[in-house]
C-alpha positions, 0 to 999 in steps of 0.5 A, spaced: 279 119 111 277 111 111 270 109 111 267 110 118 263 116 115 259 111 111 255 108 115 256 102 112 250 095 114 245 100 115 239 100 109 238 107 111 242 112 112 243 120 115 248 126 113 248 134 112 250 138 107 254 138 101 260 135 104 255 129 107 252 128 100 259 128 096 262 122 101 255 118 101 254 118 094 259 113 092 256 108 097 248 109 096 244 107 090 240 114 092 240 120 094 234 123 097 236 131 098 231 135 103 231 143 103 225 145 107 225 152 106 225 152 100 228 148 095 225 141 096 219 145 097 219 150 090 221 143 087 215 140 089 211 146 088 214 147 081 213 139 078 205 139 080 204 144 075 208 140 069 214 145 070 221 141 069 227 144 073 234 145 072 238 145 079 243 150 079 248 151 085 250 159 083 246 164 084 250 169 079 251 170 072 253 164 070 246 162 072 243 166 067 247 163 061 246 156 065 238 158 063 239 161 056 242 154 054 237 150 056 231 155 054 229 155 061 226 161 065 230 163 071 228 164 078 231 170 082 231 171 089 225 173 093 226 180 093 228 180 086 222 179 083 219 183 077 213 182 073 218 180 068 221 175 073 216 173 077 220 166 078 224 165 085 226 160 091 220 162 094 214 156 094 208 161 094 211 166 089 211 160 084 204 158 085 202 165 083 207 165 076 205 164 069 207 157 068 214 156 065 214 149 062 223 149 063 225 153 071 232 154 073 233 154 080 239 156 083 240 154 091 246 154 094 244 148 099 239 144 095 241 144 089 248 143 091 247 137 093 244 134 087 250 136 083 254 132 088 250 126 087 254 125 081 251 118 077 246 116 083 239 117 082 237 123 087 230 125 090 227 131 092 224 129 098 221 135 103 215 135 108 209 135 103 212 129 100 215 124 105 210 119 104 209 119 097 218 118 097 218 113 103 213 109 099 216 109 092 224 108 094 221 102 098 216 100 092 224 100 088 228 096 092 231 101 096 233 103 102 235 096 104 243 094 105 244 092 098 240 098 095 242 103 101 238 111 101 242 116 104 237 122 106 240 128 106 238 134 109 241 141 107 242 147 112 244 153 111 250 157 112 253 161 117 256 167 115 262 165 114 259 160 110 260 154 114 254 148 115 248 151 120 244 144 121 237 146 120 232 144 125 226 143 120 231 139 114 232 134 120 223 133 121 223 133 113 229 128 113 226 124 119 219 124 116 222 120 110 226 115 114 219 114 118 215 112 112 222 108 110 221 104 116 214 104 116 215 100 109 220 095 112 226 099 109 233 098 114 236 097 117 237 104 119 244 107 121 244 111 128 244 117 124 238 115 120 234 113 126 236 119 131 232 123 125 226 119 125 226 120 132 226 127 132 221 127 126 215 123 131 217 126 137 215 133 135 208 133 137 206 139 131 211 140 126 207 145 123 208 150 130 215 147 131 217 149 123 213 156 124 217 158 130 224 155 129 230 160 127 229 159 118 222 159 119 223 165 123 228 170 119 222 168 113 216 170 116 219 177 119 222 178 113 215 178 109 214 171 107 209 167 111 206 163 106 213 160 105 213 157 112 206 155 110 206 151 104 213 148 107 209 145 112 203 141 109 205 135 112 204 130 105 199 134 101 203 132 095 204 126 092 209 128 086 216 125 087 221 129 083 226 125 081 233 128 078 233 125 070 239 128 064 239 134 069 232 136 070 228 133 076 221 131 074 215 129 077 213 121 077 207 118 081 208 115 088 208 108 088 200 105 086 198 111 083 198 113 075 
């Protein structure tokens, strides 16, 4: 394959899924992963409160031995939970856990996005903080032809395992690539340009999450609030970024 995929010249940039990662990693200065439901959001959710969290990209036995090694609490799936393992996916289950002040949290979408970055710097960006991303890679330097941001939104799989482009990672994604622009970052890649243009022409965000096909099989499935906190368009202001393996809250740009 030669370099066509790259989307190279443009200071921005747009792909999907593990595989879109892998191949820009090696040609951005930072990755910015959006999982909107949920992992983004979970980390997010997670690094307000302090807890610092280990991307793991199985969920199996090897996860549980993954968490042992680093004296980490280890977050089950959404109907897993116990009173013991009051941790999981879920973003409203978080809140309502005891604090953990180390969380390992196994996703086979975001999380294995952040292990494809390799050595570049990685984000968790998601709707609730895309203002607070935008501002700070634009406060870096990035997001420009000689410090390019690669925004990756993660989907979800299809049965067979194949790549199921999600239609609320592209809002989260073109929220980011929005505030980039708006920060005077770019230019953006046709990709990157053609997420922002999803992102502002949706009128409520919110409704349109709600009642798109993840949010759906959520909120049936008994997990509303999930959908809910997904959504509050930048309520946050942390910026987890991904350090020695463990993503960790910084402030946005300006503030302390």
């Amino acid at each position: 394959m030669t370099d066509w995929f790259l989307q190279q010249g443009h200071g921005v940039r747009f792909e999907w899924g593990p595989v879109g990662a892998r191949e820009l990693a090696g040609d951005v200065a930072c990755l910015v992963v959006v999982d909107v439901l949920s992992f983004t959001t979970s980390v997010t959710v997670a690094v307000e409160r302090g807890t610092h969290v280990y991307p793991y990209a199985w969920r199996d036995a090897t996860a549980r031995a993954f968490a042992d090694a680093r004296e980490a609490e280890l977050a089950v799936g959404r109907r897993e939970m116990t009173p013991e393992a009051p941790w999981s996916l879920s973003p409203a289950a978080l809140r309502r856990a005891p604090f953990a002040s180390r969380l390992v949290l196994p996703s086979p979408n975001g999380s294995a996005i952040a292990a494809a970055a390799g050595g570049t710097t990685v984000i968790a960006g998601c709707l609730r903080n895309a203002t607070a991303v935008g501002r700070r890679l634009a406060a870096q330097g990035y997001g420009t032809e000689d410090r390019p941001v690669g925004v990756v939104a993660a989907g979800e799989r299809w049965p067979d395992g194949s790549l199921r482009p999600a239609l609320e990672d592209l809002l989260g994604a073109g929220a980011i690539i929005a505030e980039l622009r708006a920060q005077g970052a770019g230019p953006l890649s046709p990709e990157a340009s053609a997420a922002r243009a999803a992102f502002m022409g949706t009128p409520d965000v919110a409704d349109t999450v709600a009642d798109c096909a993840s949010g759906r099989e959520l909120t049936r499935g008994g997990f509303p609030d999930d959908v809910v906190i997904a959504t509050e368009l930048d309520a946050s202001t942390a910026v987890p970024v991904l350090t020695d393996g463990t993503f960790t809250a910084v402030p946005e740009a300006g503030r302390r």
